[in-house]
N, C-alpha and C positions, 0 to 999 in steps of 0.2 A: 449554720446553714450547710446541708449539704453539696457536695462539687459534685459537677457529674460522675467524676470517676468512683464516688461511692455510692451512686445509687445501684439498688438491685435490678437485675433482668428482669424486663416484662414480659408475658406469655405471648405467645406467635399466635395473630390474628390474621385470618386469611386477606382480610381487607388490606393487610399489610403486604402482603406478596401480591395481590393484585396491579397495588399502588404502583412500586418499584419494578412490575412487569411495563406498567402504561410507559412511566418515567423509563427505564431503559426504552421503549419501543420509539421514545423523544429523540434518544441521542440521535440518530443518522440525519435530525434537522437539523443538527450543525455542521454540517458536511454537504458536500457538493451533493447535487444542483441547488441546494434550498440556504449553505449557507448562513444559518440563522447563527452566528458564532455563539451567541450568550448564551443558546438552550444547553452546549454544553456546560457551561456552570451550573445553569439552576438542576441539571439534571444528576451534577455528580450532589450538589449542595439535598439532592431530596435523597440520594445512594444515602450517604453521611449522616444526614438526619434520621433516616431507617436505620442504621447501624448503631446511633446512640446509644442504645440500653437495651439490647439484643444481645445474647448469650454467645457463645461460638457455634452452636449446634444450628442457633435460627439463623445467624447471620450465613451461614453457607446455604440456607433455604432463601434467602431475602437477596442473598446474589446470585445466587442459580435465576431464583426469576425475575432477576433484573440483567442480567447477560442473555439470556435466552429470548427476552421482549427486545434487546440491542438486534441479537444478528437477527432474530426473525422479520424485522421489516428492514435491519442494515445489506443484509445478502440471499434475500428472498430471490435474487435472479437466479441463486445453485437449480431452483426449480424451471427455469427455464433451458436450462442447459443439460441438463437430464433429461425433460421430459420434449421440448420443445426438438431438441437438436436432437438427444441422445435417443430418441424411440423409447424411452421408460413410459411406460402407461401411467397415466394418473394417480390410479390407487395405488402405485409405487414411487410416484416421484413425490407427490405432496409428503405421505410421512418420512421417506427419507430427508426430505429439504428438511421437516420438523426435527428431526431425531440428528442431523449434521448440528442444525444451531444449537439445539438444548443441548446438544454434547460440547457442542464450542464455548457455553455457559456455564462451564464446569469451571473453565477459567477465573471469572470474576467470584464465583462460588468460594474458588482458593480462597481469593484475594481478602472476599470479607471473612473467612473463618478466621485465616492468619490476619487479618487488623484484627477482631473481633478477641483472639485470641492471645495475644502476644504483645499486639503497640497499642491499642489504643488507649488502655489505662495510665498512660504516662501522661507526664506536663504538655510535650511536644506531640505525642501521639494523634491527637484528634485532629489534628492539623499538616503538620508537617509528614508524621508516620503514616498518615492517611495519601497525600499525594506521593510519595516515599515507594507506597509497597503496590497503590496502582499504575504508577511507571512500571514496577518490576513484572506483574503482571501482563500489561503488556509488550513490555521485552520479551516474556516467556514464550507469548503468542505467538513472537516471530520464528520463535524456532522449534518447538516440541512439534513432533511429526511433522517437521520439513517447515513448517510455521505455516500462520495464516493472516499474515499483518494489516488483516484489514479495520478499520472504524478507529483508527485511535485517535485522541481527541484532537492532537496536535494540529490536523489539518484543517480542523475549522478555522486557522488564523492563519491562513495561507495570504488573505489578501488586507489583517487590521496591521495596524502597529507593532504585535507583537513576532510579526511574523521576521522582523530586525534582527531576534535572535536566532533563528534557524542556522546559519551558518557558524554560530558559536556552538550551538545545542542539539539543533536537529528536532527529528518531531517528537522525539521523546520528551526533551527539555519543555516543547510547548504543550505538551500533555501535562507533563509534574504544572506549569503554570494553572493551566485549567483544573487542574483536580485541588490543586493549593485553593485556588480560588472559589471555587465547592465549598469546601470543608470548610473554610474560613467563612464564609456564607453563613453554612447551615451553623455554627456555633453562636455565632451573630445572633441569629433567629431564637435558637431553641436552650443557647446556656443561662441561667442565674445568673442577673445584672453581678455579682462579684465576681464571675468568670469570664465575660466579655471582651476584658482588657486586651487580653493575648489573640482572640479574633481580629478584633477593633485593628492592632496593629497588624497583623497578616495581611488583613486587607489593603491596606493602606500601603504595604508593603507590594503586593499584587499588583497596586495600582503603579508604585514606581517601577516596577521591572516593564509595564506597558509603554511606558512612556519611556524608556530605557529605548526599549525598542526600535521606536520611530528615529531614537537617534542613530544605534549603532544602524541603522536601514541606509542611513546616508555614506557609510564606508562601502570603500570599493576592494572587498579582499580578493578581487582578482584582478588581472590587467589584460587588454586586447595585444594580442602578439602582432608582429609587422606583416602576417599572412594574408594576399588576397581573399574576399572573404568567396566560400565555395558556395558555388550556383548549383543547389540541386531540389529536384526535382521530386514527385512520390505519386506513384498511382493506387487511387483508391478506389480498387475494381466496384465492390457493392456486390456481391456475387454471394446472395442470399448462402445461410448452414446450409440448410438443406440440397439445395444446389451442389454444392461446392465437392462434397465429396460420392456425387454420382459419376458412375463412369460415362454415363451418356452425355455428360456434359467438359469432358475432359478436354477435348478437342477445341469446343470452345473458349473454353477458360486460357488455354494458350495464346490459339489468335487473337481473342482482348488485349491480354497482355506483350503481345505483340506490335498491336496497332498503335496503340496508348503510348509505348511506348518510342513508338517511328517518331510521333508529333513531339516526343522532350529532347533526343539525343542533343539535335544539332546546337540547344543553347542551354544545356546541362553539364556542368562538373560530372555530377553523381545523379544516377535515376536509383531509386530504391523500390524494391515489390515489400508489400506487407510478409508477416508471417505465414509461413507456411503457401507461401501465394500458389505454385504450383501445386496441386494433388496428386506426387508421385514422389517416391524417392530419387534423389538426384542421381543416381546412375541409373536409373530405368528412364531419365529423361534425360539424359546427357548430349544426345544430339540435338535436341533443341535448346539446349543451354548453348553448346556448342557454337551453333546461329546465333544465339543472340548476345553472344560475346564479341564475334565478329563484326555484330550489329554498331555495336557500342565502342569498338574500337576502331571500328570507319569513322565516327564522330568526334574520336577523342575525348570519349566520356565513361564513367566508369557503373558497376552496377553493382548492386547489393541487394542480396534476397534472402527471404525466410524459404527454407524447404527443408522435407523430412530428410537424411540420411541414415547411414549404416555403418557401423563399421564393429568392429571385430564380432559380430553380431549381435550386436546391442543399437538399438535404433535411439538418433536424438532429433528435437528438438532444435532446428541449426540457424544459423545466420550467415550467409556464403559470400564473400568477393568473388562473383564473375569474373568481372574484369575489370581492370584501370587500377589495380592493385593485387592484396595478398589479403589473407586470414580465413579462420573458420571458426565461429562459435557456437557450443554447445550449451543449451539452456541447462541453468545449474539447479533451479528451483521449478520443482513442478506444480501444474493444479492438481490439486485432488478431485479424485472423478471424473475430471477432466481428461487429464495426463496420465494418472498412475489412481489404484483405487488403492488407497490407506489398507492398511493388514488384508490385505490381498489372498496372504498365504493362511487365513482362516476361516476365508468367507469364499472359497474356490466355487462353491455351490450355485452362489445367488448371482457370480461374475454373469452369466449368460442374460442377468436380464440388462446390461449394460450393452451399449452397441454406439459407444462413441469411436469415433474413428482415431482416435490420438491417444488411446488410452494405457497406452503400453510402453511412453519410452523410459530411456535412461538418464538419470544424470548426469552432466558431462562435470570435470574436473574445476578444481578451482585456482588453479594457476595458469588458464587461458591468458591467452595476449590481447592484445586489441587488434581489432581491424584496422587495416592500414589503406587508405585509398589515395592518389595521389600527392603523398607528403603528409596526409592529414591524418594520425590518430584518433579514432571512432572506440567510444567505450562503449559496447553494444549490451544489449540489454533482452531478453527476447519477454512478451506480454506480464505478465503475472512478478516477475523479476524486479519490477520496478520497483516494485511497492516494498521492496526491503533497502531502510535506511544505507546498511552495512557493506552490503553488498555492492551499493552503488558505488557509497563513496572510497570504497577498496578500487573497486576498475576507473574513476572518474581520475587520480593520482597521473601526473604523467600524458593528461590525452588535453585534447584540442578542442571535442567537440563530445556529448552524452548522444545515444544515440538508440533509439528504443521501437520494436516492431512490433505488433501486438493481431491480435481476431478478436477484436470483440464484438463480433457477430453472435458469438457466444451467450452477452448479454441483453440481446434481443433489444428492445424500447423498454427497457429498463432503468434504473439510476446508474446502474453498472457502468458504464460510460464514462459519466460524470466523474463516480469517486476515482476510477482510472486517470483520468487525465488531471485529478490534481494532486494525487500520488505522483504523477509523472512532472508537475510542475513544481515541487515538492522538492524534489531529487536537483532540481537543475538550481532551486534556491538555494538549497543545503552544498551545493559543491562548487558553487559561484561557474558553472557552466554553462553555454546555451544547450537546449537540447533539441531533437527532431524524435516527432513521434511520426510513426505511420503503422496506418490499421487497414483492412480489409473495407470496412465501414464507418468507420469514425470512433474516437475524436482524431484525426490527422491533424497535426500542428508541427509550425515552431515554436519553441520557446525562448524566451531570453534568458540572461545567467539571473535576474531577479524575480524567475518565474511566473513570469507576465506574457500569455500567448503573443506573438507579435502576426502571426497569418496562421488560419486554421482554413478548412474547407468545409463546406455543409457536411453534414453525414445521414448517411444511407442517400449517395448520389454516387454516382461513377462520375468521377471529376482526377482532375490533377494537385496536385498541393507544387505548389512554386514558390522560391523564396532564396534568400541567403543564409550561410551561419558564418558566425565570426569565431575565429579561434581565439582563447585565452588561454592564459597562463598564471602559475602561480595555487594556490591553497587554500583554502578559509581551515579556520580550528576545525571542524565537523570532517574537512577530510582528512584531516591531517588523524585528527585522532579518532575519530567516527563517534557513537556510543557511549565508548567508555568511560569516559567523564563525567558524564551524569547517570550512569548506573553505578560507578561507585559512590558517588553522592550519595543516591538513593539507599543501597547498602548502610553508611554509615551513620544516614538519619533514621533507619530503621533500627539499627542497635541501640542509638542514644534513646531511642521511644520505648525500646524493649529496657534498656538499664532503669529511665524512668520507671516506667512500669510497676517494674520490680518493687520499687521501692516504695510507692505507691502503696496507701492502705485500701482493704478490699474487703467490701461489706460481708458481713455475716451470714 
């Protein structure tokens, strides 16, 4: 009887690419708001079952339109942000949104030519080289052109059992789970009862790393320091896009932020403004910062704001201690289209049908410090930022408290929101942190170090966020080593799949 690894390739049937468009269009129901954890299996388990006995040629066609059905309903809000915010007309923003995701589907396209290609004809390949090479995938995501780290699997298990091991693994580690568990799935299903065996076990395997989980969840890799815990405060103006960067409206956006802020000083540690909160460069407003530094240290309370700055003529992206402290951070990872427009230097043409107001800055460096606010080290974070494992937990080392500002006005009444804020809960699990989010419109929260909201505020309200954080101290393995641990994993089970492979007989 023939193993799978010697049947021949079947011909590419449209129904086929259809299929794994719908099934990709699944994943983002495993992820926030909807949560449904398990579609991510069934959905890498149907990936894996399409790839079975698929050539390298179709399997980059069979993942092209199975990553392109992901981001186009995973990040369908780029169209709001373009066209909503950015003044793009419709017949410009729809197929730009189309042609961003089918170009971000390129990715997984990789993925399956290289399994298709390389691992999957080994012993371990359909299995192990399968969850192996789409971690590395995406790992890749997070960083080719600046990265785009959105949808990966791992954070569907933000709140089962397995999310225990994030502070070991991170979300990569819970990704290789769910894609193991896929592939192990779909072998289950679709191998000759004499090839089963080595499913049969994976799974069962799968199932003990879940329950793994629930226990190492009970360790406390971090411990609360002897620090009062700080009282602070966050105003979440609500101050629609559109609004926001009118000049007719400039004046007022002040005084809000002014009033709002009369009512925290007097029983606030820290009052925080979202990103970007004023619409000016801080030396064009400097006399009203001025005031409202004065403000804040008649209360003996401190302030920290998102606003544009300048310097040696390069504009960032910033995070600013007013007062009650020291520091300046500069956002190191930008959005695209948002922030900065990708190969800019060969599309100079088309830039004029763009008219976001933020779309120009620079990267700030990556040996920034942290925010220091009364005693208290703040690893800052500025919107879009979060959502990189690496990054995070490189600034989390050393600090007291995560600390993250964000506009996601941007995302309109979108899911956009959602997957933001449990990226941002994510971060606080993986680095045994509490953390504080604050947004223009929501989601504003705290977090706990087990990524559990403990106070959040409605959004899309003009309200205040009030609450505590407690400082900790101490490391989980994820900060200490980030990454790197289970991407070399991933690396060295991808060789043994390709040595397999190799060796592997290969039909005629």
């Amino acid at each position: 009887m023939d193993t799978p690894s010697l049947q021949s390739p079947l011909p590419l049937k449209f129904s086929q690419l259809l299929f794994l468009a719908l099934a990709g269009a699944c994943l983002p129901l495993s992820l926030a708001p909807f949560d449904w954890w398990w579609t991510g299996i069934l959905v890498m388990a149907a990936l894996a079952a399409g790839l079975n006995r698929a050539g390298p040629k179709h399997s980059f066609l069979l993942g092209w339109s199975f990553g392109s059905g992901s981001f186009l309903t995973g990040v369908s809000w780029v169209y709001i942000a373009m066209h909503d915010f950015g003044a793009t007309p419709a017949y410009l923003a729809l197929p730009m949104t189309a042609v961003f995701c089918i170009f971000l589907g390129l990715v997984p396209a990789l993925f399956c030519y290289a399994y298709s290609r390389w691992v999957r004809d080994g012993k371990a390949g359909r299995i192990l080289g399968f969850a192996a090479i789409w971690v590395l995938c995406e790992w890749l995501r997070g960083w080719l052109f600046t990265g785009f780290p959105w949808l990966y699997l791992g954070y569907g298990h933000l709140h089962t059992a397995l999310a225990g091991w994030s502070p070991v693994v991170g979300v990569y580690g819970l990704s290789f789970w769910v894609a193991l568990s896929g592939a192990a799935l779909a072998q289950v299903i679709i191998a000759p009862p004499s090839a089963k065996r080595p499913s049969v076990v994976a799974l069962l395997g799968c199932a003990l790393l879940f329950g793994q989980g629930y226990l190492l969840a009970q360790n406390e890799w971090t411990q609360a320091t002897a620090k009062e815990p700080l009282r602070i405060s966050a105003v979440q103006s609500n101050i629609s896009q559109e609004k926001k960067w009118a000049y007719t409206q400039y004046w007022a956006t002040l005084e809000l932020y002014d009033q709002a802020s009369e009512k925290l000083w007097a029983d606030s540690d820290l009052v925080i403004w979202p990103e970007a909160a004023i619409p000016a460069l801080y030396h064009n407003a400097q006399s009203f910062f001025d005031y409202i530094a004065e403000r804040a240290a008649a209360n003996n309370s401190a302030l920290i704001t998102g606003v544009p700055t300048r310097f040696d003529e390069k504009m960032h992206n910033s995070a600013m201690v007013i007062s009650g402290g020291e520091g300046i951070y500069h956002k190191q990872r930008l959005v695209p289209f948002g922030e900065y427009v990708p190969l800019s230097s060969y599309i100079q043409g088309l830039l004029k049908i763009f008219d976001l107001p933020l779309s120009s800055f620079s990267r700030g460096g990556s040996d920034q410090a942290h925010l220091s606010v009364k005693g208290w080290q703040l690893a800052p974070s500025i919107c879009y930022e979060i959502a990189y494992p690496d990054l995070i937990a490189q600034s989390a080392r050393d600090s007291d408290v995560l600390f993250t500002i964000s506009n996601d006005a941007w995302f309109g009444h979108s899911i956009g929101p959602d997957q933001h804020m449990q990226m941002a809960q994510m971060r606080a699990l993986e680095n045994g942190r509490e953390l504080i989010r604050v947004t223009s419109t929501g989601i504003s929260a705290i977090v706990d170090h087990h990524g559990n909201i403990r106070t959040r505020v409605p959004s899309f309200t003009q309200t205040a966020l009030r609450g505590e954080v407690y400082a900790r101290e101490g490391s989980t393995p994820f900060t200490r080593y980030g990454s790197t641990p289970i991407i070399l994993l991933c690396f060295a089970l991808i060789l043994c799949a390709r040595i397999g492979a190799k060796q592997s007989p290969r039909p005629s």
